[in-house]
PQR file of N, CA, C, O and H, with PARSE charges and radii, in Angstrom:
ATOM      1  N   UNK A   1      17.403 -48.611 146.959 -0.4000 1.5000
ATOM      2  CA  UNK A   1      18.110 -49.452 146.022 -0.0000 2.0000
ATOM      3  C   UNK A   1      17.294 -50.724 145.822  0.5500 1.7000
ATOM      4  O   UNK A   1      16.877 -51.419 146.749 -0.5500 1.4000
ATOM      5  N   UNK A   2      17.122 -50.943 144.633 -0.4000 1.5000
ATOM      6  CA  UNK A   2      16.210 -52.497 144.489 -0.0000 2.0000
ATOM      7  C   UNK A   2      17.366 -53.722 145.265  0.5500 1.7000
ATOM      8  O   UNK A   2      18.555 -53.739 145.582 -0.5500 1.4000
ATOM      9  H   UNK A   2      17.460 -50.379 143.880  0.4000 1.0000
ATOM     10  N   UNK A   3      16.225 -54.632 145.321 -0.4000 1.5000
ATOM     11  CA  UNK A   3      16.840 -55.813 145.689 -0.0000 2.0000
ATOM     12  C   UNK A   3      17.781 -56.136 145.486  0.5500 1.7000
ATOM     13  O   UNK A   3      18.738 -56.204 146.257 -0.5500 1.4000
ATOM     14  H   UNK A   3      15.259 -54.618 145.063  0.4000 1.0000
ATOM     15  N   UNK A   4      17.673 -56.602 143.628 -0.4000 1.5000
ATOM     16  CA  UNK A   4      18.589 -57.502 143.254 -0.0000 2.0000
ATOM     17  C   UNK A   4      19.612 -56.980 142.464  0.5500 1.7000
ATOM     18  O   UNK A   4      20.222 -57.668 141.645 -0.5500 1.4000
ATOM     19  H   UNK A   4      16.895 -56.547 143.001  0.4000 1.0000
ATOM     20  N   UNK A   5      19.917 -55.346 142.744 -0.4000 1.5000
ATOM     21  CA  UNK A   5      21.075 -54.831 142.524 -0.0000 2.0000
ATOM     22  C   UNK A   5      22.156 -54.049 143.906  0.5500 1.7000
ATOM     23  O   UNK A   5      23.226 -53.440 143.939 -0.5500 1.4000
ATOM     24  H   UNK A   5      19.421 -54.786 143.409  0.4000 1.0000
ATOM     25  N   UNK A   6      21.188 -54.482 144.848 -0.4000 1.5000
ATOM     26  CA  UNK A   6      21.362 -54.710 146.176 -0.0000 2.0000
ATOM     27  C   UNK A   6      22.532 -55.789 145.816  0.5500 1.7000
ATOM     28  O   UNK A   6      23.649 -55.316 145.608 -0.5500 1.4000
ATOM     29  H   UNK A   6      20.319 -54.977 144.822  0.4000 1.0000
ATOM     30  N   UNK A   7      22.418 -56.742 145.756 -0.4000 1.5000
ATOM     31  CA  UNK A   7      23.217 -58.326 145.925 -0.0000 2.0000
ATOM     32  C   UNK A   7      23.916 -58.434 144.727  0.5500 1.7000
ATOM     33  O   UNK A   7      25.020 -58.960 144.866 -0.5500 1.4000
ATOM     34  H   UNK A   7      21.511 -57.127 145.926  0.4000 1.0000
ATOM     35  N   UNK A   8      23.646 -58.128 143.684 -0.4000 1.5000
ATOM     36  CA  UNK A   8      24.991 -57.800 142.856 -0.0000 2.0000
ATOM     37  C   UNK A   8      26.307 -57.275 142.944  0.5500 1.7000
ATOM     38  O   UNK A   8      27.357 -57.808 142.582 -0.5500 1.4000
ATOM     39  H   UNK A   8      22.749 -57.701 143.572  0.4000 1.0000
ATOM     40  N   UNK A   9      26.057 -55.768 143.655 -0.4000 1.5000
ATOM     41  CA  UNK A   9      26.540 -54.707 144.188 -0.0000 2.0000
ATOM     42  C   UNK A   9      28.021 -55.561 145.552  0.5500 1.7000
ATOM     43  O   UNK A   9      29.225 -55.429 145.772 -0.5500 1.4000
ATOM     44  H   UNK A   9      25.204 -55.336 143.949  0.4000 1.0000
ATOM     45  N   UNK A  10      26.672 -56.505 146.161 -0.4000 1.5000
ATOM     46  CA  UNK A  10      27.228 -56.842 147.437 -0.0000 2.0000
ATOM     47  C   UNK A  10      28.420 -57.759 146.701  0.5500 1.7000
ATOM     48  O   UNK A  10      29.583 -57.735 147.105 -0.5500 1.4000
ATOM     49  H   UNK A  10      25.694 -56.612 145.982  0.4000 1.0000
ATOM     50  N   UNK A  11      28.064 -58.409 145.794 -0.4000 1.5000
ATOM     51  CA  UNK A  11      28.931 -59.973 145.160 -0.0000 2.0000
ATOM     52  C   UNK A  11      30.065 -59.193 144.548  0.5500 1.7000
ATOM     53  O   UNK A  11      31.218 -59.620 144.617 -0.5500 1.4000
ATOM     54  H   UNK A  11      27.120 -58.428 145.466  0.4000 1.0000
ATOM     55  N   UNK A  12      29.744 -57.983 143.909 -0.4000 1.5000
ATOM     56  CA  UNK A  12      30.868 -57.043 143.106 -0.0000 2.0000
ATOM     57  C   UNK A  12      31.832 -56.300 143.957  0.5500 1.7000
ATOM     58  O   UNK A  12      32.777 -55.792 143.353 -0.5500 1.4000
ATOM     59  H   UNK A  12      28.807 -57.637 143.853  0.4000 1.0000
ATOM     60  N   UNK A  13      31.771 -56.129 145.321 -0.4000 1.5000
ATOM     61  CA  UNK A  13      32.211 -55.656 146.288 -0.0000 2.0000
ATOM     62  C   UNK A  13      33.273 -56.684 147.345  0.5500 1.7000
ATOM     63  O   UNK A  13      34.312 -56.399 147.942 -0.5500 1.4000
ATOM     64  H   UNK A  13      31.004 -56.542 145.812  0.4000 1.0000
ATOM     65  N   UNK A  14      32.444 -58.037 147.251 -0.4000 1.5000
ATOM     66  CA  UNK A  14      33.611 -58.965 147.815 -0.0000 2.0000
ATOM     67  C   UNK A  14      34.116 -59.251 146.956  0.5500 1.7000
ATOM     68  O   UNK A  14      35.154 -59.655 147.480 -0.5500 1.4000
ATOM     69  H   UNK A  14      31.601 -58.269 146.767  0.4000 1.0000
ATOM     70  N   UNK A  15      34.286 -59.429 145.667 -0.4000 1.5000
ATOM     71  CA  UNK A  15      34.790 -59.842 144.682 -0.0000 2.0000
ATOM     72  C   UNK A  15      36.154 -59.074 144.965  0.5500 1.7000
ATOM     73  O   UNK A  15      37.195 -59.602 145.357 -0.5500 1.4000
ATOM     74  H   UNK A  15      33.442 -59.101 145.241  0.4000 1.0000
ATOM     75  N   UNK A  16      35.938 -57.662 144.679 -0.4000 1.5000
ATOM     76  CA  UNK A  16      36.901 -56.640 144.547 -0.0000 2.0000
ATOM     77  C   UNK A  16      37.869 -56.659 146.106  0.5500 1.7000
ATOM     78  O   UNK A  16      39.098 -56.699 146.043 -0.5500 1.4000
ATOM     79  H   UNK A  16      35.092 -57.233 144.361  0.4000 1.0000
ATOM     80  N   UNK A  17      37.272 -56.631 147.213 -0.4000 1.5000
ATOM     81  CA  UNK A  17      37.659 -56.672 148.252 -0.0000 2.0000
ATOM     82  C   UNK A  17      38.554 -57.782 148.564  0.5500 1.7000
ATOM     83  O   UNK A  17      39.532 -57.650 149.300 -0.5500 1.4000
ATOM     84  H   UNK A  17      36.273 -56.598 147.264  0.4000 1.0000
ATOM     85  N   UNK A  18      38.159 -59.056 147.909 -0.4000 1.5000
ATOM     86  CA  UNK A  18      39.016 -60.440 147.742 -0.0000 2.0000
ATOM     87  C   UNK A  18      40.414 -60.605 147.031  0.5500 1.7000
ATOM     88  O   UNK A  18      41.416 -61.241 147.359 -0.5500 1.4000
ATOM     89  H   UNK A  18      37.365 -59.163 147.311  0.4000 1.0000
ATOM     90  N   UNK A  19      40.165 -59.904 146.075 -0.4000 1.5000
ATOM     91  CA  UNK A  19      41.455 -59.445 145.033 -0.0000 2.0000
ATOM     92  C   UNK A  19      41.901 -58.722 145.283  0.5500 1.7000
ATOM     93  O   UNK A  19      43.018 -58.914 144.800 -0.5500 1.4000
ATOM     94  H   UNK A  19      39.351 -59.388 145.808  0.4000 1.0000
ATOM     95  N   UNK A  20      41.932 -57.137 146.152 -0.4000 1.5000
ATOM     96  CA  UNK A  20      42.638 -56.356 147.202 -0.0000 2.0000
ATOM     97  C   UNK A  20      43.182 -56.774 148.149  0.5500 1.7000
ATOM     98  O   UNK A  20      43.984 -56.068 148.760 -0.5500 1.4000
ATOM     99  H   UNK A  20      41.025 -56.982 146.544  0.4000 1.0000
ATOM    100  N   UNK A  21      42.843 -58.260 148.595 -0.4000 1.5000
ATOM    101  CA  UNK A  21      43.546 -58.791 149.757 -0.0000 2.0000
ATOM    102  C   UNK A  21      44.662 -59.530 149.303  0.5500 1.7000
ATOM    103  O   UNK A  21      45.784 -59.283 149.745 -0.5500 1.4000
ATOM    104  H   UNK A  21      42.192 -58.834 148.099  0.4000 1.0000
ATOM    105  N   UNK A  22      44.412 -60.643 148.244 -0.4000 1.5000
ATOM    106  CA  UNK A  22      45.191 -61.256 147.769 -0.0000 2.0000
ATOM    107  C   UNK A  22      46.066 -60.950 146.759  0.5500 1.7000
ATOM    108  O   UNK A  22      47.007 -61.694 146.482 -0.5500 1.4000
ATOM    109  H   UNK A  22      43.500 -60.844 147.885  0.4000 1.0000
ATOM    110  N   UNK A  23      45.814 -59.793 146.111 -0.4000 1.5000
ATOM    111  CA  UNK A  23      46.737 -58.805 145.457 -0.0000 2.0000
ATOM    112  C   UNK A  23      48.037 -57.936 146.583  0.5500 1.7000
ATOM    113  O   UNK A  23      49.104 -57.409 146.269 -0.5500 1.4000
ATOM    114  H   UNK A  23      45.050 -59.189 146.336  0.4000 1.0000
ATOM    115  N   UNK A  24      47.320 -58.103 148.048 -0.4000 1.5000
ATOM    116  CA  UNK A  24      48.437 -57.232 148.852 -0.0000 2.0000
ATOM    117  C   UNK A  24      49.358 -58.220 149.417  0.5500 1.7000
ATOM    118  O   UNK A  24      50.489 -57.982 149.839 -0.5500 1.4000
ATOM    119  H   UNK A  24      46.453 -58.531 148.303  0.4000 1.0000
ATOM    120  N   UNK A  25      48.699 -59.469 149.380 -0.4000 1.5000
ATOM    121  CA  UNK A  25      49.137 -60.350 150.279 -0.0000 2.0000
ATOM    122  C   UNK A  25      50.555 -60.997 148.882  0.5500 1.7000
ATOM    123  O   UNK A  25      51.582 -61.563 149.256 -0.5500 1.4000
ATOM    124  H   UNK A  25      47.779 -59.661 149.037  0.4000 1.0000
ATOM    125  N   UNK A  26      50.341 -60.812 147.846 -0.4000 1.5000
ATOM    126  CA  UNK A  26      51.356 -61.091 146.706 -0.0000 2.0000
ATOM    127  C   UNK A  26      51.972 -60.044 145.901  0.5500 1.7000
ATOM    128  O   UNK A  26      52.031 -60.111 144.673 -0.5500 1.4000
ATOM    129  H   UNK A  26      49.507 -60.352 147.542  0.4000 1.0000
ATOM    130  N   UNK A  27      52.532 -58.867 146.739 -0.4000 1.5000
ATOM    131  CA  UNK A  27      52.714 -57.632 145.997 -0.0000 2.0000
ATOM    132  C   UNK A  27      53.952 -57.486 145.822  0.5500 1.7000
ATOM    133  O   UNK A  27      54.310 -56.519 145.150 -0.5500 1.4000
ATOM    134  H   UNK A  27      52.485 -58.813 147.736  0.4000 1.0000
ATOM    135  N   UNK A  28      54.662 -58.130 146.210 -0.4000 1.5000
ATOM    136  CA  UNK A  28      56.097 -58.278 145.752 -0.0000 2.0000
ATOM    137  C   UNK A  28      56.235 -58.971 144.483  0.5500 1.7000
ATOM    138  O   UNK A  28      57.289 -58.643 143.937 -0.5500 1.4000
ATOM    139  H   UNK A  28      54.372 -58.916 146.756  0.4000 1.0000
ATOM    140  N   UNK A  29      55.341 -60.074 143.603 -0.4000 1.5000
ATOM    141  CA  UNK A  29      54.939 -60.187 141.896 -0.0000 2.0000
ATOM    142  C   UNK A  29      54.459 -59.419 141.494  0.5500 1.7000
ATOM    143  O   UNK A  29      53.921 -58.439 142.009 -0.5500 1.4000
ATOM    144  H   UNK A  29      54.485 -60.340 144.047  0.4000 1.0000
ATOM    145  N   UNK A  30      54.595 -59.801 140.273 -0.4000 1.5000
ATOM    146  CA  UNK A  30      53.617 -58.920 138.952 -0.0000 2.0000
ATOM    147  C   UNK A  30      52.479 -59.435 139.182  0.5500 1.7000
ATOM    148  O   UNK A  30      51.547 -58.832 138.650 -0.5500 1.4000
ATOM    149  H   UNK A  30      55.032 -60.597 139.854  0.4000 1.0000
ATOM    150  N   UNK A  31      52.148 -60.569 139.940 -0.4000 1.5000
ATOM    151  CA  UNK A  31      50.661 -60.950 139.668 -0.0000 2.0000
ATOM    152  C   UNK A  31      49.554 -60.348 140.581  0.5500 1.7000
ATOM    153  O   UNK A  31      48.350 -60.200 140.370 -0.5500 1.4000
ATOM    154  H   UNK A  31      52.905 -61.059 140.371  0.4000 1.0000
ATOM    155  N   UNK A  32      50.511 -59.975 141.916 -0.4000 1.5000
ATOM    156  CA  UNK A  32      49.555 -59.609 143.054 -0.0000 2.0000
ATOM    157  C   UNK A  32      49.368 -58.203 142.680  0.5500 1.7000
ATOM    158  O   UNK A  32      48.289 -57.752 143.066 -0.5500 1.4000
ATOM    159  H   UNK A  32      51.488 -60.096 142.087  0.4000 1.0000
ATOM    160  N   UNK A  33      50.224 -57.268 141.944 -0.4000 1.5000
ATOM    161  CA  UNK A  33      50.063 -55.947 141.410 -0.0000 2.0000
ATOM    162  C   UNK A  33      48.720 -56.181 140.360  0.5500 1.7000
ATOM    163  O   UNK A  33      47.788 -55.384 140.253 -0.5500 1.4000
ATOM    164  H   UNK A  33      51.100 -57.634 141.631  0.4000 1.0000
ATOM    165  N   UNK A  34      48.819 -57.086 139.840 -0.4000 1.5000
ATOM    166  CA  UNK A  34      47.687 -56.923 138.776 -0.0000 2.0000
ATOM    167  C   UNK A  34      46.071 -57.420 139.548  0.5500 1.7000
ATOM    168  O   UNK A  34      44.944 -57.043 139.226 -0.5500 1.4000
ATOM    169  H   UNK A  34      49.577 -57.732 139.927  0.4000 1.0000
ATOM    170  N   UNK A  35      46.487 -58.393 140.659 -0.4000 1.5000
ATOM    171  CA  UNK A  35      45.166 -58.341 141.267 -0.0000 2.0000
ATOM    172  C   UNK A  35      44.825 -57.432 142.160  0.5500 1.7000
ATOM    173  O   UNK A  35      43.682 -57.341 142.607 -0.5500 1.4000
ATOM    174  H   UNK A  35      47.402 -58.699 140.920  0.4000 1.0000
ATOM    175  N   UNK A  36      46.137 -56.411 142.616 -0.4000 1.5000
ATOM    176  CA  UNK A  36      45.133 -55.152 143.366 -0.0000 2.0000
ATOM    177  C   UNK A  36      44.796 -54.227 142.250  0.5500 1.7000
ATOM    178  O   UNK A  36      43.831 -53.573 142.645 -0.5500 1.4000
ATOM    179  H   UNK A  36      47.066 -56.485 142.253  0.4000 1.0000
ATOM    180  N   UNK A  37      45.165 -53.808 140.897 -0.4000 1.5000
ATOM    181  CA  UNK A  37      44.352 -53.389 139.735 -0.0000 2.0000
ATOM    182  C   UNK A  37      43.099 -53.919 139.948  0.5500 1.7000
ATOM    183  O   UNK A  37      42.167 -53.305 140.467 -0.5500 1.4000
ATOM    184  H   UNK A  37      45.950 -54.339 140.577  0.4000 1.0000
ATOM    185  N   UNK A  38      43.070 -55.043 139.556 -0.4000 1.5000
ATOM    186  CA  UNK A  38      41.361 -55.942 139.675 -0.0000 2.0000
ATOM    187  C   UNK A  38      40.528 -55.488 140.404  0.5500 1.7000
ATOM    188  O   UNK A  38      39.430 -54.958 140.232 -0.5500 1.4000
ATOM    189  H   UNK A  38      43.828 -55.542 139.135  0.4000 1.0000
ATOM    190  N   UNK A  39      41.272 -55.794 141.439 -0.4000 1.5000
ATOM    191  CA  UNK A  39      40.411 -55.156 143.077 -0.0000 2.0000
ATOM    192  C   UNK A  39      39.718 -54.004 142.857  0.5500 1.7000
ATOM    193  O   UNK A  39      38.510 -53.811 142.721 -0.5500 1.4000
ATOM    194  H   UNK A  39      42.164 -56.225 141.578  0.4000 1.0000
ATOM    195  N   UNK A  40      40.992 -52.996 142.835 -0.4000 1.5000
ATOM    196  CA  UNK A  40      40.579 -51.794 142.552 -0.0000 2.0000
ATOM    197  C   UNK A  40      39.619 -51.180 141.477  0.5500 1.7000
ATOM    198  O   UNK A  40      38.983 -50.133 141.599 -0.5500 1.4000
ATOM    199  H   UNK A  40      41.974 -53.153 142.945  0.4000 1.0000
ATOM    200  N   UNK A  41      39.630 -51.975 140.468 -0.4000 1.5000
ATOM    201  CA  UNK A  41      38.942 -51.723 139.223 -0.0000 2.0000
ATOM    202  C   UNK A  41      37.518 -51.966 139.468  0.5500 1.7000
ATOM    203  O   UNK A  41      36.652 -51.307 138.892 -0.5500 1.4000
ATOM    204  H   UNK A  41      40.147 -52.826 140.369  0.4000 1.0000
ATOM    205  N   UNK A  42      37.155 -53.251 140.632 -0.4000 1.5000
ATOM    206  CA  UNK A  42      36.065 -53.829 140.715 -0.0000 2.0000
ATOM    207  C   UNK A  42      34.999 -52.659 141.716  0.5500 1.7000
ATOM    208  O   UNK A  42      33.776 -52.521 141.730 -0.5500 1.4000
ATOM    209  H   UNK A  42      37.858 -53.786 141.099  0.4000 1.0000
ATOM    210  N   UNK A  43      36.486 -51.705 142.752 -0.4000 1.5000
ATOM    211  CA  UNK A  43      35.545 -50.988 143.487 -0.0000 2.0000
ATOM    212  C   UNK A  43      34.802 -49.931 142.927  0.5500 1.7000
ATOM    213  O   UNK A  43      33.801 -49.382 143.388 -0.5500 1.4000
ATOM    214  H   UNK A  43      37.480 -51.817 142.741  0.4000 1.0000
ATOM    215  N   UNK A  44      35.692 -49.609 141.390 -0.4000 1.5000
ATOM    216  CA  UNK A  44      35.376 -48.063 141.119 -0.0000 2.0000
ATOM    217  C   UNK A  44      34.459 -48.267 140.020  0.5500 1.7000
ATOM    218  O   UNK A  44      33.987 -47.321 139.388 -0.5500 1.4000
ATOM    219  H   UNK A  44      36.505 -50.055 141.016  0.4000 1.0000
ATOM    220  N   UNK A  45      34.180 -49.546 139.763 -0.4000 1.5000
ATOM    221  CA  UNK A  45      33.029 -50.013 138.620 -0.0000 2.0000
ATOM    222  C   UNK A  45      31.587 -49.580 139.512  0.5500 1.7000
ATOM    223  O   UNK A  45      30.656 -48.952 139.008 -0.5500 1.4000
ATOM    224  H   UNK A  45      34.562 -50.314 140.276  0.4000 1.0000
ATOM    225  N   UNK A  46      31.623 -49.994 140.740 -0.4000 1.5000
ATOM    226  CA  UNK A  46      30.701 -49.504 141.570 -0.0000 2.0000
ATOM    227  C   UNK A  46      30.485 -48.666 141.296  0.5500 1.7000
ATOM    228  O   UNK A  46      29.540 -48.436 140.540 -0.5500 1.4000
ATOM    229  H   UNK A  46      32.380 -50.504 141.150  0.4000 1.0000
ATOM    230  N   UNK A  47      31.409 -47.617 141.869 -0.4000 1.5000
ATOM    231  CA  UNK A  47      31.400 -46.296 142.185 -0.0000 2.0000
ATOM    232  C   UNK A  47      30.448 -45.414 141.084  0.5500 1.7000
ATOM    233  O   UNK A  47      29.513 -44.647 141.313 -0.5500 1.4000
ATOM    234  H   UNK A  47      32.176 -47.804 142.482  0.4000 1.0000
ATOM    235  N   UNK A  48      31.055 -45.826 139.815 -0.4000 1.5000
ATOM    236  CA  UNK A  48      30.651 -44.955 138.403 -0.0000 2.0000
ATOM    237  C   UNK A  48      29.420 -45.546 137.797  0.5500 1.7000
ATOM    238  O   UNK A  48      28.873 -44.985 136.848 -0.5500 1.4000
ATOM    239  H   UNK A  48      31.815 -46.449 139.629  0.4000 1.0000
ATOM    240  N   UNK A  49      29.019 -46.522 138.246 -0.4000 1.5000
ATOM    241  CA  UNK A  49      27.739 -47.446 138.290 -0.0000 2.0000
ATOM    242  C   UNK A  49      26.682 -47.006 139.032  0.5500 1.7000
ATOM    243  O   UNK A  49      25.745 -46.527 138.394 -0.5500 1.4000
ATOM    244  H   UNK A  49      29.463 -46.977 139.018  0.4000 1.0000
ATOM    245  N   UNK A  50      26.585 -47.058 140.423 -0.4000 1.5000
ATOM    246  CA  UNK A  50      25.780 -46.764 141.137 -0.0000 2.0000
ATOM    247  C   UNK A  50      25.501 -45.149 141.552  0.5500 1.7000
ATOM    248  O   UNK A  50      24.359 -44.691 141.515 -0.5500 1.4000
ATOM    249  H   UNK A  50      27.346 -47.447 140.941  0.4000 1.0000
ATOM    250  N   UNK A  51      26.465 -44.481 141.882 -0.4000 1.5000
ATOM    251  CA  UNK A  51      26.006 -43.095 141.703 -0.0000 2.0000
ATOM    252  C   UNK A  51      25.263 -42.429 140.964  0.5500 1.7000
ATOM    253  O   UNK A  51      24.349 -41.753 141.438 -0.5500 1.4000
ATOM    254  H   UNK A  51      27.392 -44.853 141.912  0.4000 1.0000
ATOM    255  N   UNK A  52      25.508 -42.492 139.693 -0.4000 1.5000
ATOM    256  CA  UNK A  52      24.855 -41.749 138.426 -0.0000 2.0000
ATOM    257  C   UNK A  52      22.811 -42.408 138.720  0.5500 1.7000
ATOM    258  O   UNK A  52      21.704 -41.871 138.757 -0.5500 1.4000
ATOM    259  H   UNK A  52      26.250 -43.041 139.308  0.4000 1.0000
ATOM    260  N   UNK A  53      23.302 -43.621 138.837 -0.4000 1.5000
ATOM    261  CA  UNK A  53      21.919 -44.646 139.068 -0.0000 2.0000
ATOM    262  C   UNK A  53      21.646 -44.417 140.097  0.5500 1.7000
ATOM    263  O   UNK A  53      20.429 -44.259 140.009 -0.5500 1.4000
ATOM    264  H   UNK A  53      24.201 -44.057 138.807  0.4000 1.0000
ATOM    265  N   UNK A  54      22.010 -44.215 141.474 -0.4000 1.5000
ATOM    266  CA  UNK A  54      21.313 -43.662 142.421 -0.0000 2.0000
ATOM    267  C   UNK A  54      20.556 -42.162 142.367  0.5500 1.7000
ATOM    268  O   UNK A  54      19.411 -41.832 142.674 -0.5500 1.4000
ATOM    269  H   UNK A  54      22.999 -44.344 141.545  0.4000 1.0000
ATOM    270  N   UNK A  55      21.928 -41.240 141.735 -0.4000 1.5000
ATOM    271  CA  UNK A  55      20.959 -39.759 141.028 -0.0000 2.0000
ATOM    272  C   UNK A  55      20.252 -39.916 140.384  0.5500 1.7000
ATOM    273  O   UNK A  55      19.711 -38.842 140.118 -0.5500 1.4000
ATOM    274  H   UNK A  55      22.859 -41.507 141.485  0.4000 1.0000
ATOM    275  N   UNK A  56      19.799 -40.775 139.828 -0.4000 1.5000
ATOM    276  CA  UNK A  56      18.992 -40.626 138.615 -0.0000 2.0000
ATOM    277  C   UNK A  56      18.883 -39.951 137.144  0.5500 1.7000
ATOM    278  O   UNK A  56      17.899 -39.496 136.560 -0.5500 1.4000
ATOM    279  H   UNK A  56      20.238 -41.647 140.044  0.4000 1.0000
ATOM    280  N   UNK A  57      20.100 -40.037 136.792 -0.4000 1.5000
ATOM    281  CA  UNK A  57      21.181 -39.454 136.025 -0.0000 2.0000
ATOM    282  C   UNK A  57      21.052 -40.484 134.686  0.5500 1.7000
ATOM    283  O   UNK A  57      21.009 -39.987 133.561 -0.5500 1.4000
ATOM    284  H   UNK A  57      20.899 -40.407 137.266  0.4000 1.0000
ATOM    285  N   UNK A  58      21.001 -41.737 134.850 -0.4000 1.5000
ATOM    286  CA  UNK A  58      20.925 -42.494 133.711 -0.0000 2.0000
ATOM    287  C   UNK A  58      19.362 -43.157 133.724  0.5500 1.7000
ATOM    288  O   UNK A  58      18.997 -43.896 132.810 -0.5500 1.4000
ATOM    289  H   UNK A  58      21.036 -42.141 135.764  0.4000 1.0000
TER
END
């Protein structure tokens, strides 16, 4: 994996991981539901990002 999608990756990952926490920690609102969406959204941006780009697919 290059560097500096190395540390993107990493920043896109606490990002998501941050808003999974504080989305659980407020899940009794509408707001903490919408920040574990976020969260979640932020992990699977990875997911569909880096795979294809790790295969060498794109």
């Amino acid at each position: 994996m290059e560097h500096a999608l190395f540390w993107e990756s990493l920043v896109i990952f606490s990002a998501g991981a941050l808003l999974v926490c504080v989305g659980f920690s407020r899940r009794d609102n509408t707001s903490g539901i919408v920040l574990l969406w976020m969260g979640a959204a932020c992990m699977l941006a990875l997911v569909f990002y880096l795979i294809p780009k790790l295969l060498h697919l794109t």
